[in-house]
C-alpha positions as CSV (number, residue, x, y, z in Angstrom):
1,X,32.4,84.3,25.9
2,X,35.6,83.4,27.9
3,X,33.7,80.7,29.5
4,X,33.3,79.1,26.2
5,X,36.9,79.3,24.9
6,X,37.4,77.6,28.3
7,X,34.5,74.8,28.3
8,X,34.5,74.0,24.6
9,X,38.4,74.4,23.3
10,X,38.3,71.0,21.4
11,X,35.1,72.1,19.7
12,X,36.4,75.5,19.1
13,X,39.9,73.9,17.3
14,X,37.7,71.3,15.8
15,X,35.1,72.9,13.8
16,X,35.6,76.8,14.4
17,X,39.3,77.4,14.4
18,X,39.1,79.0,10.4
19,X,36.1,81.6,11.7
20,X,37.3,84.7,12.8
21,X,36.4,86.7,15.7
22,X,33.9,88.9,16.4
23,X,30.1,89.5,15.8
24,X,29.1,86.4,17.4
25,X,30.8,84.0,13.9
26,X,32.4,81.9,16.5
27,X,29.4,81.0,18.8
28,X,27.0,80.7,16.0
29,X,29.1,78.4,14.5
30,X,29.3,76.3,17.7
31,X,25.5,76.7,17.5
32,X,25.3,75.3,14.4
33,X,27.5,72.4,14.6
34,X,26.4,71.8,18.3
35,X,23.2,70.2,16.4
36,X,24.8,67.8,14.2
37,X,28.5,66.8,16.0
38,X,29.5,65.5,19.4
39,X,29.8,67.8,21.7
40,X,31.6,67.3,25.4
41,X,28.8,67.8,28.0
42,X,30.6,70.9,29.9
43,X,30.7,72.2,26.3
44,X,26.8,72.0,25.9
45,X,26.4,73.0,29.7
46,X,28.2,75.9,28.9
47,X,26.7,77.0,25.5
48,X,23.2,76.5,27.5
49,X,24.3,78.8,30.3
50,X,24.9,81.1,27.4
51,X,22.4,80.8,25.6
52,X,20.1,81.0,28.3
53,X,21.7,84.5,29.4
54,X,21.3,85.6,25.9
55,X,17.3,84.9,26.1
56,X,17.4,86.6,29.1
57,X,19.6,89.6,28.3
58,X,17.8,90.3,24.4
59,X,15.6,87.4,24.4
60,X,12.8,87.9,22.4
61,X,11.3,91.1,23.4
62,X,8.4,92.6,21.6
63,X,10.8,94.8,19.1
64,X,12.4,91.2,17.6
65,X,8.8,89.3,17.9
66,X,7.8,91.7,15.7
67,X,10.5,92.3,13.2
68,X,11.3,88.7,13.2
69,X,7.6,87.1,13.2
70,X,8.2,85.1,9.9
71,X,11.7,83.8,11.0
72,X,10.2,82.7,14.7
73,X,7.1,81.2,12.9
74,X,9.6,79.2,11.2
75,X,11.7,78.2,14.1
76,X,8.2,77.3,16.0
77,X,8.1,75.1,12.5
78,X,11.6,73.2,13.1
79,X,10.2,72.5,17.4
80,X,12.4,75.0,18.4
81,X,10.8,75.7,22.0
82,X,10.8,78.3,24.0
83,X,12.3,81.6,24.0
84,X,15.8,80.2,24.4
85,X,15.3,77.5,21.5
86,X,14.0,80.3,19.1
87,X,17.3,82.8,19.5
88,X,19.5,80.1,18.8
89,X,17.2,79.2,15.6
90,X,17.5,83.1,14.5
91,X,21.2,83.1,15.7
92,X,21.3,79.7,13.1
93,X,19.9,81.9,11.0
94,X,21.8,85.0,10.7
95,X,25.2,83.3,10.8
96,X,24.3,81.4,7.7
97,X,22.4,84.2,6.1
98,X,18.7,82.7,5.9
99,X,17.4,85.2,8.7
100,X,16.0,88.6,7.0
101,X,18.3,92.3,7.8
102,X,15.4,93.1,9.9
103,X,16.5,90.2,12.5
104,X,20.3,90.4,12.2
């Protein structure tokens, strides 16, 4: 994620500086807050690029369709579109702990 830390610093300091590293805690919070604050817009480039690589690279292949058809139903429930829109709804999800064990 070293293109984050580089693209979204004030963001990071802003809203993310007390999570700690690791597991993904610091880009799902960006996630999260990305959807209510003001973001710079080579921040949001950037978290798109990654995001984007992330639906790509685990997207949502069969194995997480399945074990995660309640949690994507929802997401398809809040207009989260596409492949890409759905991971960040799970990745929502799991960082604030409303995603079942079977999609974490």
């Amino acid at each position: 994620m070293p293109h984050i830390q580089k693209d979204c610093p004030s963001e990071l300091a802003s809203y993310c500086k007390e999570v700690p590293h690791g597991n993904g805690q610091k880009w799902s919070c960006l996630s999260h807050h990305a959807m209510v604050k003001p973001y710079s817009p080579q921040c949001l480039k950037s978290m798109h690029v990654h995001t984007k690589r992330i639906a790509q690279s685990r997207g949502l292949e069969p194995d997480v369709k399945a074990g995660c058809k309640h949690e994507v139903k929802e997401c398809a429930k809040k207009k989260k579109d596409g492949d890409v829109g759905k991971m960040r709804c799970l990745a929502d999800g799991a960082a604030t702990g409303e995603v079942s064990g079977v999609c974490k």
